[in-house]
Each structure stands twice: as C-alpha cells, then as structure tokens.
C-alpha positions in Angstrom: -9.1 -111.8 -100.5 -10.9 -114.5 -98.3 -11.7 -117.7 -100.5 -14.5 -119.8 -99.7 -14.4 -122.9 -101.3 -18.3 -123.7 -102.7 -18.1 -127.1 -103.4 -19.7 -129.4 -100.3 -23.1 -127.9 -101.4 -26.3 -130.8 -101.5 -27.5 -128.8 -104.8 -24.4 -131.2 -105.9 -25.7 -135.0 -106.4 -22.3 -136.2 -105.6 -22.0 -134.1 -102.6 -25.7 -135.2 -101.5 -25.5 -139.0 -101.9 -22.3 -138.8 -100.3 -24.1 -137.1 -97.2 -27.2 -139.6 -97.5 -24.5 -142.4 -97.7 -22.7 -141.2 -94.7 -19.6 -141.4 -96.8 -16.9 -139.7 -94.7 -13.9 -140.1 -97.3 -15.3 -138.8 -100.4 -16.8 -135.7 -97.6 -13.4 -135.6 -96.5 -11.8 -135.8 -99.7 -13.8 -132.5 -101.0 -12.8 -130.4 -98.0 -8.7 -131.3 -98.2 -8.7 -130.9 -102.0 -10.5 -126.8 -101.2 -7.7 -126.2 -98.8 -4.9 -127.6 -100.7 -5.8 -125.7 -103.6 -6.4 -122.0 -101.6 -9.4 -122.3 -99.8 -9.5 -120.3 -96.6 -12.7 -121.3 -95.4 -15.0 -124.7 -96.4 -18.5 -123.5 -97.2 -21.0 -126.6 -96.0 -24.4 -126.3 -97.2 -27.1 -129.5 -96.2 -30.4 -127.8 -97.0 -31.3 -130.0 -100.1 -30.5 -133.8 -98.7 -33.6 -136.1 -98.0 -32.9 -136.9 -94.7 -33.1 -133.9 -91.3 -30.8 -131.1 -92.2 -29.6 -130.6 -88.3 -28.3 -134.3 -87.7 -27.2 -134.2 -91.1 -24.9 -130.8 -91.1 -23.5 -132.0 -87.8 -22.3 -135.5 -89.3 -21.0 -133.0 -92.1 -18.9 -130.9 -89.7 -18.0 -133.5 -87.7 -16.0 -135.4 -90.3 -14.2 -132.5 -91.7 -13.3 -131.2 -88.2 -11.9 -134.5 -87.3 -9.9 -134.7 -90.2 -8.7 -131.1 -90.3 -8.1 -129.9 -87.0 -7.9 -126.0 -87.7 -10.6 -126.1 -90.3 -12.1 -122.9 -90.9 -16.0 -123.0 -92.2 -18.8 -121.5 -93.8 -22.0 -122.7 -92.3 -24.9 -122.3 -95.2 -28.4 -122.8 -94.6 -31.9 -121.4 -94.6 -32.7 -122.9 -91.4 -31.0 -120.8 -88.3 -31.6 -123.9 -86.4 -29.6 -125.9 -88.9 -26.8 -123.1 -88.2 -27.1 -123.6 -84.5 -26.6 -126.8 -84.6 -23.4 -126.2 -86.9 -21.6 -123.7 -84.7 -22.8 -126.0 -81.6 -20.9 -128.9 -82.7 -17.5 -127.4 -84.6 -14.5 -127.4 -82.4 -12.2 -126.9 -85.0 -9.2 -123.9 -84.1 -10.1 -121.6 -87.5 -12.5 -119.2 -88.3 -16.5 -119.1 -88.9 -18.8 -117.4 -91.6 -22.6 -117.4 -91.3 -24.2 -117.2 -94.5 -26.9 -115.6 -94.6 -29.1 -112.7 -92.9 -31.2 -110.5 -95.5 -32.9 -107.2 -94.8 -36.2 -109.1 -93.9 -36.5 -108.8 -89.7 -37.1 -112.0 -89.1 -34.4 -113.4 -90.5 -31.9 -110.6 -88.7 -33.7 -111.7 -85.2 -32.9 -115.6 -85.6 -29.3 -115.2 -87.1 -27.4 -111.9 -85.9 -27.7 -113.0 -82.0 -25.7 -116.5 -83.1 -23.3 -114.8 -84.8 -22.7 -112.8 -81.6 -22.3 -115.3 -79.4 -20.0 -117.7 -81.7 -18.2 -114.5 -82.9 -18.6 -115.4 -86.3 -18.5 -113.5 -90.0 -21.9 -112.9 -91.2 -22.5 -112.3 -94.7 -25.3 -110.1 -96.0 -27.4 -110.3 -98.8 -28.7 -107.0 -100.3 -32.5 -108.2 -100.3 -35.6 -107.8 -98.0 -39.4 -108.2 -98.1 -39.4 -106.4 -101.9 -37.5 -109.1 -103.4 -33.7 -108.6 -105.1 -32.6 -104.9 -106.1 -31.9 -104.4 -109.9 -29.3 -101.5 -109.8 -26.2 -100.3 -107.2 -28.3 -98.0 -105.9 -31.3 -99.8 -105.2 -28.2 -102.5 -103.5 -26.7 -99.9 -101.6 -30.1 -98.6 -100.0 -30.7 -102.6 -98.9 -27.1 -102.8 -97.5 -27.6 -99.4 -95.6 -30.8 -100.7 -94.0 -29.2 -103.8 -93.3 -25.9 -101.8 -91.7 -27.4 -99.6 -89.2 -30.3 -102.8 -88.2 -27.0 -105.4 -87.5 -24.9 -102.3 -85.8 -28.0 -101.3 -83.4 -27.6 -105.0 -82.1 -23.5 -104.4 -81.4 -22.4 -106.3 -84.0 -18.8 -106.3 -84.7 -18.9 -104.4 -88.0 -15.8 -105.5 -89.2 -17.3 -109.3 -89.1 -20.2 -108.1 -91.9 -19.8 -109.0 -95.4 -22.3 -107.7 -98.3 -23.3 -110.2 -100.5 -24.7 -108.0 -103.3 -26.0 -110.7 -105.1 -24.8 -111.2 -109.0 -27.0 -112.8 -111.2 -26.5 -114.4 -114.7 -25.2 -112.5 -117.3 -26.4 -115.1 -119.6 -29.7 -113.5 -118.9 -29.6 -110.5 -117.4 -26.3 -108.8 -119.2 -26.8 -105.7 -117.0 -26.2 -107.1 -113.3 -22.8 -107.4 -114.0 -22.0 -104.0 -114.1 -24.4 -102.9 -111.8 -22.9 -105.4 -109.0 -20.1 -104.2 -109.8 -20.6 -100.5 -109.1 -22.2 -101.7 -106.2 -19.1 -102.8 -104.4 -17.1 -99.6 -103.9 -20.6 -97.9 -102.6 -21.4 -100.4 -100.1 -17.7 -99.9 -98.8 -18.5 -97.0 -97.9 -19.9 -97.9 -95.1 -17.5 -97.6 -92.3 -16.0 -100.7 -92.0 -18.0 -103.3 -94.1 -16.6 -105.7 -96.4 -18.0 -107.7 -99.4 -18.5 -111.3 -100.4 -19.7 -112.7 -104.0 -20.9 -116.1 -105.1 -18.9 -116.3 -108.5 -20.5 -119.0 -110.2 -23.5 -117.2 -110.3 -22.5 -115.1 -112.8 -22.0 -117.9 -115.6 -24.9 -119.5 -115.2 -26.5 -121.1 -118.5 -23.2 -120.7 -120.5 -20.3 -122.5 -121.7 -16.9 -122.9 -120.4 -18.2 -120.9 -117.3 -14.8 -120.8 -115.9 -13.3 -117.9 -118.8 -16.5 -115.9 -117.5 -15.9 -116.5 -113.6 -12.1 -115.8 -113.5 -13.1 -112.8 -115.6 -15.8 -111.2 -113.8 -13.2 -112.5 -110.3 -10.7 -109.8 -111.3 -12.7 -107.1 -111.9 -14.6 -107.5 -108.4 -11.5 -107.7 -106.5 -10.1 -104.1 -108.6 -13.7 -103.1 -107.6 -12.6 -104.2 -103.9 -14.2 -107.6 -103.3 -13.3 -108.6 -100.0 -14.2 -112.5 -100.4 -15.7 -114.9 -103.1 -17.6 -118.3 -102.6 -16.0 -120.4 -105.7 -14.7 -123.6 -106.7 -10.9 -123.4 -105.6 -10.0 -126.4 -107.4 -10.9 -124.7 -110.8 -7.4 -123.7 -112.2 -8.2 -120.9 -114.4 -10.0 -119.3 -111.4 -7.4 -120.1 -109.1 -4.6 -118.7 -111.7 -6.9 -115.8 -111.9 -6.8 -115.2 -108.2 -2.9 -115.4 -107.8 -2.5 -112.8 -110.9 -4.9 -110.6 -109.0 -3.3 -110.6 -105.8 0.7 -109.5 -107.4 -1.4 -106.9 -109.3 -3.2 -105.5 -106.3 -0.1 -105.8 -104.8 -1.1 -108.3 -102.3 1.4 -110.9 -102.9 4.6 -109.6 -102.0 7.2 -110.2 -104.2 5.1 -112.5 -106.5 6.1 -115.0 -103.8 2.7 -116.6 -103.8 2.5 -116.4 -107.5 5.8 -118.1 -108.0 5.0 -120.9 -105.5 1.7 -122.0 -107.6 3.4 -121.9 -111.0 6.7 -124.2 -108.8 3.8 -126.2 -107.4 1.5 -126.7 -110.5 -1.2 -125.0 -109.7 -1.5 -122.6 -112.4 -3.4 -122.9 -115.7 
C-alpha cells in the first residue's frame, strides 16, 4: 500500500505561515520527518495561503526537491494551473500523483492531458455535477463514468486511483460501511486502483487516531491500494506494518521487525 504523507497541507496554520514566511527548514523539516517515518509520496497542498498559489507551490517544491533529491510528490490543488506549475518545476528522480479530477468535464479536460504528459498517478474522486454519492452503488456508477471518460483519452489505466470519498462517521455513521463496500466494486474495473483520505473519517471526535488506524485496516482487507495520512502518527503507522504481515505483504515480518528494532511502533 502506497502512503501519502498528508501533512504539508495550508488548511494547517503551521504549515501556512511557514509557506507565507518562506521558512525552508521547518518546510523541509515536515517532508524528511513523512519519509523517515514511511511515507512514499509527500502530498503538497498551497490552495489556502494568502499570497499567489503558483509562485507559492513552486517555492514549496523547490525546497523539498533540493533537500530530497528522489522525492516523490503529491501535487494537491483546485487550480490545474497551480498543478502545472508543480509538475513544471519538480526535478526530483521519484514518482508523481495528481490529486484530483472528478466526474465533472471540465475538470477532466484541464487535468487528465497533464497527467499525460508528466506521466503522473491521477487520483479520482467519485463525484460530478450532482454533488457526492451516498451509497457503493451510487460511488461505483461515478467511478464507471469517470473510467471509460479518462480511458477514451489513453490514459494509462494502471496510473488511476478512485478516491471514493469517506466522510465522518461522527456524523454520518453509514459512510463507513458504504465506502467500504465501495472499494472491492470499483476494483472491478480492469485495472484501477484506490486511494482514501483517512483523517476524514474521524473528523469531530476524540483520539481520532484509534478511529483512523481502525477504519486503515479494514480498507486495505477491503483492498485499498493507497491512503493520504499522517505517517508520523504511531498508532497509524503500527497499524500499517500489522496490516501488511497480515496481508502478507511484508515478507517474513521483516518490515514489521525493523519498526519495533527502530522504534517506530506504538
């Protein structure tokens, strides 16, 4: 399972006065600390600072790219131009998500023919013009209008990841299970893969880290592909190394037994 470490987001004050500040070590600090604790990708999000998203992102990449040469990033933002100017700039040696396209035209026009040309991941959220689905079913019949819009522009198939969108359980007890059965449908189609953002599904309670590293392991038996989280959070990140030697993904418990050696275990 891909891990995509949430945490340079502007909805953050820290991260956003940091960016405002230009303050390159604490901006630097955030993206080593994802990575050393099992981030595979750095999600950067500069939608919500006061200053002009494009130059802002592009300070934002910059300084993680020239502190972590084979960074691999998530480029998050409303704005395709902001996600233009993103992919323009990185030079880094790893890998690239897009976050997001929906089912809405528009928004497939502006993104997918970046995503081709970067050969980037593109994650997919299971909405359009009518809003956000309420069931699996209602999800599945936004991801298969989604799947057969990207794949008539070429898309590499393999690169698109479903975000089926989980909402608080705090207030809406149902989603939960109804993302959940949503997963193994949308893998139905040939080739596609899916992505969560875990925090969503704590919002409003306590101790929302027992509720995330819950609701983690029950995607992945579901067959998450990926998850946008907080690496650094150890009972999430003990959650994901249990997952993977029961899913037998960690041979030999090697990984396992490396975290608890390391201290990186709750």
């Amino acid at each position: 399972m891909l891990v995509i470490g949430e945490r340079i987001n502007s909805t953050r004050q820290k991260i956003n006065e940091a960016i405002g500040s230009r303050d390159a070590a604490f901006i630097l600090r955030e993206a080593e600390s994802q990575i050393k604790a099992g981030a595979d990708y750095v999600d950067v999000n500069c939608a919500m600072t006061v200053g002009d998203e494009l130059q802002d992102i592009e300070w934002v990449i910059g300084v993680i790219q020239g502190g972590i040469p084979n960074v691999s990033i998530c480029v998050d933002s409303p704005n395709h131009l902001a996600i233009e100017k993103a992919l323009k700039v990185y030079r880094a040696g790893g890998g690239i998500f897009i976050n997001s396209i929906t089912g809405e035209e528009g928004r497939i026009k502006e993104i997918v023919p970046i995503a081709k040309e970067y050969n980037t991941k593109l994650i997919a959220l299971t909405m359009d013009e009518s809003g956000m689905p309420n069931t699996a079913d209602e999800r599945f019949v936004v991801a298969r209008k989604i799947y057969d819009r990207v794949r008539r522009e070429d898309f590499p198939m393999e690169n698109l990841y479903f975000d089926a969108l989980i909402r608080p359980v705090s207030t809406e007890p149902m989603q939960a299970r109804e993302f959940l059965a949503s997963i193994p449908m949308i893998k139905k189609l040939d080739k596609a893969k899916t992505v969560c953002g875990l925090s969503n599904v704590s919002y409003g309670l306590p101790h929302r880290t027992v509720i995330n590293s819950a609701f983690l392991s029950m995607a992945v038996q579901a067959g998450l592909d990926a998850a946008i989280l907080d690496p650094t959070d150890r009972l999430v990140r003990s959650s994901i190394a249990a997952t993977r030697v029961v899913q037998c993904q960690d041979v030999h418990c090697a990984g396992y037994i490396r975290a608890y050696r390391e201290g990186r275990l709750a």
